[in-house]
C-alpha positions in Angstrom: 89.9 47.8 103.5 88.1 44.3 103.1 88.6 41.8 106.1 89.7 38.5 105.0 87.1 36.4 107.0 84.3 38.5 104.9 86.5 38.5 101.5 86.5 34.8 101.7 82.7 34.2 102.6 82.1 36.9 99.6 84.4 34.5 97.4 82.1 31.3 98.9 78.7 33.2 97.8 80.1 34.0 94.5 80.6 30.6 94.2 77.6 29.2 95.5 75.5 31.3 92.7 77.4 30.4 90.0 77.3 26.8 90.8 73.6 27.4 91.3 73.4 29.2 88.0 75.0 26.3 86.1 72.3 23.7 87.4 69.6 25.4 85.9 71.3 26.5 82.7 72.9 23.5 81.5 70.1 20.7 81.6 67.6 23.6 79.9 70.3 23.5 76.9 70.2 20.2 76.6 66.3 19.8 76.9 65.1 23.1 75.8 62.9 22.6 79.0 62.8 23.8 83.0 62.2 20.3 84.0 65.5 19.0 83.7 67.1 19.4 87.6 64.4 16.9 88.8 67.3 14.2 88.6 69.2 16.3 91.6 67.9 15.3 94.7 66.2 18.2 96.9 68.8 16.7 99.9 71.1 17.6 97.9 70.2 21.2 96.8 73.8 22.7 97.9 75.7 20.0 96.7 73.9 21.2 93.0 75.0 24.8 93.6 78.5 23.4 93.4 78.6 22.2 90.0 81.3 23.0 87.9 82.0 23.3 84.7 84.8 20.9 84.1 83.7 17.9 82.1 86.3 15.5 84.1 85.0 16.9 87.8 81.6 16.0 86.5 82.7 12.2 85.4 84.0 11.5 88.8 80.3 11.7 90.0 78.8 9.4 87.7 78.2 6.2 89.5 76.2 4.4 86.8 77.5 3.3 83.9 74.6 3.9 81.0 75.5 7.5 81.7 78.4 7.1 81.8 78.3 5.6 77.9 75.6 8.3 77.3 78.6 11.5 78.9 81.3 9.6 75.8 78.4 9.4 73.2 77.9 13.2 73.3 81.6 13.8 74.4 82.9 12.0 70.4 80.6 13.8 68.9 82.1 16.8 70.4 78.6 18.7 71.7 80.7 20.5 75.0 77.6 21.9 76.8 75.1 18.3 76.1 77.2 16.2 77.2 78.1 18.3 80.8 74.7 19.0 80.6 73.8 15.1 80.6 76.2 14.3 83.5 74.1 16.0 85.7 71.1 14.1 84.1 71.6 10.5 85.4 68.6 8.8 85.9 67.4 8.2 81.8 70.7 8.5 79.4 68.7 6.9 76.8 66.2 10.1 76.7 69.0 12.7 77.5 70.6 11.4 74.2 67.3 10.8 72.2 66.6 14.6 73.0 70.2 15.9 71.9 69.5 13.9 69.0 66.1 15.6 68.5 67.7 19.1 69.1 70.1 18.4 66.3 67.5 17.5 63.6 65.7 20.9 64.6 69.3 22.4 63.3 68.7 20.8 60.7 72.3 18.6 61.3 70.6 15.4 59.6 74.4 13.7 59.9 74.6 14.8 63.6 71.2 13.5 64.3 71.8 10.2 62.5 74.8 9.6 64.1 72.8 10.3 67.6 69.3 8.6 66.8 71.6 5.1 65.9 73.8 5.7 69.2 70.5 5.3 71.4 69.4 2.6 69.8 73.1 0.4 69.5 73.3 1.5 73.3 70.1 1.5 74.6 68.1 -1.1 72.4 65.6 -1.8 75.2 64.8 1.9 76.0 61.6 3.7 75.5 63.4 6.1 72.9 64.7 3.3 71.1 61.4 2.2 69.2 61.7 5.6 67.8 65.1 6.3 67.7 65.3 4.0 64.2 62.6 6.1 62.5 64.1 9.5 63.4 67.5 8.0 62.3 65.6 7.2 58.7 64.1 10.6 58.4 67.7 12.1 58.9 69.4 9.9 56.3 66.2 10.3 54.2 66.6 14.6 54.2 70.7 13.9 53.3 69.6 12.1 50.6 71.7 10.1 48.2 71.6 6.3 47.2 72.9 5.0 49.8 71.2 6.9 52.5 67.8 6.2 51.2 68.1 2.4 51.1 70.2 2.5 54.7 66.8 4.2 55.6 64.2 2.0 53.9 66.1 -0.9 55.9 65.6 0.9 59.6 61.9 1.2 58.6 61.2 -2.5 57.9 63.4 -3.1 60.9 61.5 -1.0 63.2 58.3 -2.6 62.4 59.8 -6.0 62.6 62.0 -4.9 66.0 60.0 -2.4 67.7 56.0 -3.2 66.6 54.3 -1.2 69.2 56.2 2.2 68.5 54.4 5.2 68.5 55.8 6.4 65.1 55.1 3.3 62.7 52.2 4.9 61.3 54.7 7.8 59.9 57.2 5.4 59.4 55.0 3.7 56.9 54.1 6.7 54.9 58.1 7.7 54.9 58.9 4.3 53.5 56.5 4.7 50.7 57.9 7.9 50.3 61.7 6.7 50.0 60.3 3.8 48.0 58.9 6.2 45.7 62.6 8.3 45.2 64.5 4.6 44.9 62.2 3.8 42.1 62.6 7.1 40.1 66.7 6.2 40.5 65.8 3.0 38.7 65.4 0.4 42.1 62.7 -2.3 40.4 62.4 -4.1 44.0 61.1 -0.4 45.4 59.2 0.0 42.4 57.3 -3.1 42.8 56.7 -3.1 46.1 55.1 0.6 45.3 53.1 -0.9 43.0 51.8 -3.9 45.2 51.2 -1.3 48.1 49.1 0.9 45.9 46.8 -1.9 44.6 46.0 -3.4 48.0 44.7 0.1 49.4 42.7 0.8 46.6 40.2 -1.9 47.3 40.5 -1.5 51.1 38.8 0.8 53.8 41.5 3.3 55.2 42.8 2.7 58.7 44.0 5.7 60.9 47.2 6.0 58.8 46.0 8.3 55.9 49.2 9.5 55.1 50.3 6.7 54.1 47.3 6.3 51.2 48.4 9.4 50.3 51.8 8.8 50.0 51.7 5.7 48.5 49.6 7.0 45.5 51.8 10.2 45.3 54.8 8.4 45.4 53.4 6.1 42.3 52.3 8.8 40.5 55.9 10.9 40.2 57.7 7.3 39.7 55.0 6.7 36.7 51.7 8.2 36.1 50.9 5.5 33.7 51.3 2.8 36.1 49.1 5.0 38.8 46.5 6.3 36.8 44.8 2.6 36.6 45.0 2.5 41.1 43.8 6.0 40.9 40.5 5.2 38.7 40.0 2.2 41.1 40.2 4.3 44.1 37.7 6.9 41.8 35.3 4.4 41.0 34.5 3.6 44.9 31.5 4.9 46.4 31.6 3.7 50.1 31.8 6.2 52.5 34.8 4.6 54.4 36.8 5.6 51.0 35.4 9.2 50.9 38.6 10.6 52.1 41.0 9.0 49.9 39.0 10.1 47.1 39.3 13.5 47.7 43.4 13.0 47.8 42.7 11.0 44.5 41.0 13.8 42.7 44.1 16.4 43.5 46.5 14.0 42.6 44.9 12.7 39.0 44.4 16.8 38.3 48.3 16.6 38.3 48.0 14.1 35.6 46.8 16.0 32.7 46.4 13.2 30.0 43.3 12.2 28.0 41.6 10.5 31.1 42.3 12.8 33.5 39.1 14.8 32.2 36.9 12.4 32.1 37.6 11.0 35.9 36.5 13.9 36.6 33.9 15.0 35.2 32.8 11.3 36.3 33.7 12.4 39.9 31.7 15.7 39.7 28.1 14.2 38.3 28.1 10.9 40.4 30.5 10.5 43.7 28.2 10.8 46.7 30.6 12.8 48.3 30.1 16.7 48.1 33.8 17.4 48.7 35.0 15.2 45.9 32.4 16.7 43.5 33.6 20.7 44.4 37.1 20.0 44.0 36.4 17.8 40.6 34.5 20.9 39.9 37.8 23.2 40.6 40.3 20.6 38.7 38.1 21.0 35.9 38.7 24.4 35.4 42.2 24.3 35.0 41.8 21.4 32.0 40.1 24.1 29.8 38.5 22.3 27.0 35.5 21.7 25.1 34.4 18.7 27.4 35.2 20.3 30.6 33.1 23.5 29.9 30.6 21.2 28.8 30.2 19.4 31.9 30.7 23.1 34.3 27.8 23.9 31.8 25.8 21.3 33.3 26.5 22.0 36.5 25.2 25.2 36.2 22.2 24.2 34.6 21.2 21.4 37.4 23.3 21.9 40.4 21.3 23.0 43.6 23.9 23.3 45.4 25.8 26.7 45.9 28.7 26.0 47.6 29.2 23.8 43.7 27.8 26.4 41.7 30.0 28.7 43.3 33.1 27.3 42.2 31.6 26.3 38.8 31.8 29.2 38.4 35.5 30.5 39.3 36.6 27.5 37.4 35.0 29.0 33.9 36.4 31.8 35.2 39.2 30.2 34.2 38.3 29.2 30.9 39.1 31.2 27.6 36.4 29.6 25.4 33.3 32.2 24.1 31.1 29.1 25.3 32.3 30.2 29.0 31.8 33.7 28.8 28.4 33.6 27.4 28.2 31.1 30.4 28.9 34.1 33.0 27.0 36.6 31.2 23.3 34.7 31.3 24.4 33.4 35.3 25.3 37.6 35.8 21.2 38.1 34.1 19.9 35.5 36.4 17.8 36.5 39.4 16.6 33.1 40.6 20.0 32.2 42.0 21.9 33.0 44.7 22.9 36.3 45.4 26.9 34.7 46.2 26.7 32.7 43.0 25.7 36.1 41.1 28.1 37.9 42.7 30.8 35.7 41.5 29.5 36.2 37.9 29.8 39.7 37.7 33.0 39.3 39.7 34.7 36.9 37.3 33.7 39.0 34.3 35.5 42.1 35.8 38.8 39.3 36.5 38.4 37.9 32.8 41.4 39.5 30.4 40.3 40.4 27.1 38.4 42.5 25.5 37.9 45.3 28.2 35.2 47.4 25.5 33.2 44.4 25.7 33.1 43.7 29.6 32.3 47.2 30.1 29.4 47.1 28.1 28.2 44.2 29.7 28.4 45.4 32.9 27.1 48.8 32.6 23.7 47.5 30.5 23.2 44.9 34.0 23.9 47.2 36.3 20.5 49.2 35.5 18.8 45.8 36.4 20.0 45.5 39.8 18.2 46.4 42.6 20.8 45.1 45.5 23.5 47.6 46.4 26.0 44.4 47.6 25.2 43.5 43.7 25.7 47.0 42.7 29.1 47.4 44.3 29.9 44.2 42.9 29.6 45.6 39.6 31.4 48.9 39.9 34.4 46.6 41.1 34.1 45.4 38.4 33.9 48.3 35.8 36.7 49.7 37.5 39.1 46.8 36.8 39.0 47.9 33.1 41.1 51.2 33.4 39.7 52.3 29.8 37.8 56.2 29.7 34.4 54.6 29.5 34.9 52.7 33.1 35.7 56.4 34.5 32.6 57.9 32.8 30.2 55.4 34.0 31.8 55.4 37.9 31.7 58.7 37.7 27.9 59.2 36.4 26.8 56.7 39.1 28.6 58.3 42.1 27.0 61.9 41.1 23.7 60.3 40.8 21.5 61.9 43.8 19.0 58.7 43.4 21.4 56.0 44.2 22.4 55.1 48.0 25.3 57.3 49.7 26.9 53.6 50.2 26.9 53.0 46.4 27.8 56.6 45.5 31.3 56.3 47.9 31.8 53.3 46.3 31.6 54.5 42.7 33.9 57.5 43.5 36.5 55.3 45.0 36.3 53.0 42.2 36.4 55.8 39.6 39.6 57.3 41.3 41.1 53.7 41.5 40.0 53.3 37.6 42.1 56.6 37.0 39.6 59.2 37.1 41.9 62.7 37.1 42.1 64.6 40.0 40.6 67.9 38.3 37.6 65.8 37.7 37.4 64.4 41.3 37.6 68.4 42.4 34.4 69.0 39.8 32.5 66.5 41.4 33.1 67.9 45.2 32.0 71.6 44.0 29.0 70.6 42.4 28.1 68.5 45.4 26.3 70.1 48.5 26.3 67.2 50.8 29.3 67.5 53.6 29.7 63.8 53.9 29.9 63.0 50.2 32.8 66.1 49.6 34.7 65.0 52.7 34.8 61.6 50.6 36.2 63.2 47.4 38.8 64.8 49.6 39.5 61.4 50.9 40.1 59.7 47.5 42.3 62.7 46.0 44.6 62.2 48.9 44.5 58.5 48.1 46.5 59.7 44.8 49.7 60.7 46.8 50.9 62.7 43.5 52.5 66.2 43.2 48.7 67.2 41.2 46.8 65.8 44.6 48.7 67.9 46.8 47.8 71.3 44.8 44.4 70.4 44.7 44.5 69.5 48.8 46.2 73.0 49.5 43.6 74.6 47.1 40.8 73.3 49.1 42.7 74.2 52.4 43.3 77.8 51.2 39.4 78.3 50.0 37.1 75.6 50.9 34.4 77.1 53.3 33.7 74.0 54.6 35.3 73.6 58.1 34.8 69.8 57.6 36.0 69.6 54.2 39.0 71.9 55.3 39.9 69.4 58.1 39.9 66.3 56.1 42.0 67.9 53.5 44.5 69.0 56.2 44.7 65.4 57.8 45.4 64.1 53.7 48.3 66.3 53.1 49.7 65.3 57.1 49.9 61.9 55.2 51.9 63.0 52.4 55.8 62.9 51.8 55.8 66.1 49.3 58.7 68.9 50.7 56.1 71.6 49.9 53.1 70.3 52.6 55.4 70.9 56.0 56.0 75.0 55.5 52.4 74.9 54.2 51.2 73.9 57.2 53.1 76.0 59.4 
């Protein structure tokens, strides 16, 4: 039988941890951190144990009345564990409340955290959360959406900068605001349209400050509201040359490849043979690409014929890749021929002409009358990559004559049998090739690429080789393949 006295002291330790319990839990779920119990005073470590739960017992304890305001705030808005949370929380309401706010936008409850962000700014207007609190408020309205919400928001923005000028969020605030501005003048707002348009026109002759995104936005915003009123700030910005600019440019040269009207090719190729910058030239270089017509493979023509550069020539020549024209492909044959470029830039060549739909006769050809010419394996590899993208018989012979060839590396020959069974090669022919081969290493690799198969033939031919190859190697590596496979006939087989 329990004695009272030690049922009661029991009862008070219960108690004590649960209290205890409850001073660490709640504050965490308000701030989503382990800092939050610095507002109970170490002298008053047992009083904190005894914290309960009810929201009235709590209230009695508050002694000052901004958290006291902060406790109702969250208590209307009906949040059960913030706001007990907060009354333990009572030397910044204006925080607690700003970070309740912030943990309902991360819910993605924009009305919530509206209805937060403008309480700790209409209570607390001379807090440290409330220079932000008016931005957050806009980006909440701003992801509801809607009319109204988007020009309640545009009018927090102007009224934070006016109101709060030293907030650590203006810079964003800016680029939102050209961003809302942007969706108000696709819904037919003239003011927001204008004001767009102004924007746009003063940054295009200026040196960017820290706030990039705002460039950025600004232009992007113009160009989905009307690409015929951004196209002439876009050429400004295109026709700069400073350095300070460099940046902005290369945001231009995305956005105007969006634009495809009858400038937006020659901006470019404008961009690629005379901006200073080497960023701006590669990605004019890429944009061009994607135009695909006689001018643009004209100018990645050019390129080719006078860039030094490889990183450019490179991508000049993915973006021909790209191209349909006989001009290009002729192009990528003669760069495939050349040996006084790059090996990367050759590579890519040969690469792009295995990637290149079409006529799949013709590509094979090609490749197979280079690849005598090569005398690098990485650009021999290259090429049987290649060959076996075209899944025709002729791809299979030629894999297959260069992986049985005795004069070519060991590296070259795996890679031609792998390619050849990735082309299609049949798994009786893969078996050929291991019988009439004498060298351990190269049969264990046959064994390897049947097994790669995974088909009902590929397990009889595994089990044939595990029933009569002499090979103990061979015979091991076939055993491992079929341990791989999901076929009902390999687990009695092995038993």
């Amino acid at each position: 039988m329990t004695r009272p006295g030690s049922a009661a002291q029991e009862a008070r330790s219960a108690h004590e941890r649960r209290g205890a319990m409850r001073a660490l839990i709640l504050p965490a779920l308000l701030l989503g951190v382990a800092t939050a119990l610095t507002a109970v005073p170490s002298a008053n470590a047992q009083q904190a144990k005894s914290v309960s739960l009810d929201g009235h017992a709590q209230m009695s304890r508050l002694n000052d009345v901004s958290a006291m305001r902060a406790f109702n705030d969250l208590r209307e808005l009906g949040d059960l564990r913030a706001f007990t949370a907060l009354s333990i929380l009572q030397d910044d309401p204006a925080d607690s409340l700003f970070r309740v706010a912030q943990a309902a936008l991360r819910r993605s409850e924009h009305q919530r955290a509206a209805e937060l962000f403008r309480n700790v700014r209409s209570r607390y207007p001379r807090s440290a959360p409330a220079a932000d609190a008016a931005y957050w408020e806009a980006f909440s309205l701003h992801r509801l959406g809607g009319q109204q919400n988007l020009s309640t928001a545009l009018e927090l923005l102007q009224m934070q900068r006016t109101t709060y000028p030293a907030a650590a969020s203006l810079a964003d605030a800016r680029a939102l605001a050209a961003r809302i501005e942007g969706q108000l003048a696709s819904r037919g707002d003239a003011a927001s349209a204008q004001r767009l348009i102004g924007r746009a026109e003063r940054m295009a002759g200026t040196c960017p400050r820290e706030d990039e995104d705002e460039r950025l936005m600004v232009l992007d915003a113009l160009l989905t509201m009307d690409s015929e009123l951004a196209m002439p700030t876009l050429k400004t910005v295109m026709a700069r040359r400073d350095e300070c600019s460099a940046a902005l440019r290369r945001k231009a040269v995305f956005l105007i490849s969006r634009k495809r009207g009858p400038e937006t090719e020659d901006i470019l190729v404008n961009a690629l043979t005379s901006d200073p910058d080497k960023e701006v030239r590669e990605q004019a270089v890429f944009w061009l690409g994607q135009v695909n017509t006689e001018k643009s493979t004209t100018a990645l023509l050019d390129v080719l014929r006078t860039s030094q550069d490889d990183a450019v020539l490179e991508k000049a020549v993915f973006a021909l890749s790209q191209q349909r024209s006989e001009r290009a492909q002729t192009a990528l044959h003669d760069l495939a021929r050349r040996g006084d470029v790059a090996k990367a830039v050759r590579s890519q060549a040969i690469f792009s002409i295995g990637q290149r739909s079409g006529n799949a006769d013709e590509a094979v050809r090609f490749l197979t009358e280079l690849y005598p010419s090569l005398n690098d394996d990485e650009l021999k590899q290259r090429v049987l990559f290649s060959v076996s993208q075209k899944k025709i018989p002729a791809a299979q012979s030629f894999l297959r004559t260069v992986a049985t060839n005795s004069r070519e590396s060991m590296d070259v020959r795996r890679s031609a049998l792998f390619h050849a069974g990735r082309a299609g090669l049949a798994t009786p022919q893969l078996l050929d090739i291991m019988r009439s081969s004498t060298e351990s290493d190269f049969r264990q690799h046959v064994v390897f690429v049947i097994g790669e198969k995974k088909t009902a033939e590929s397990v009889d031919a595994l089990m044939d080789i595990v029933k009569n190859e002499p090979n103990a190697g061979v015979r091991k590596t076939a055993i491992f393949w079929l341990g791989q496979s999901k076929d009902p006939r390999v687990a009695p087989f092995l038993m």
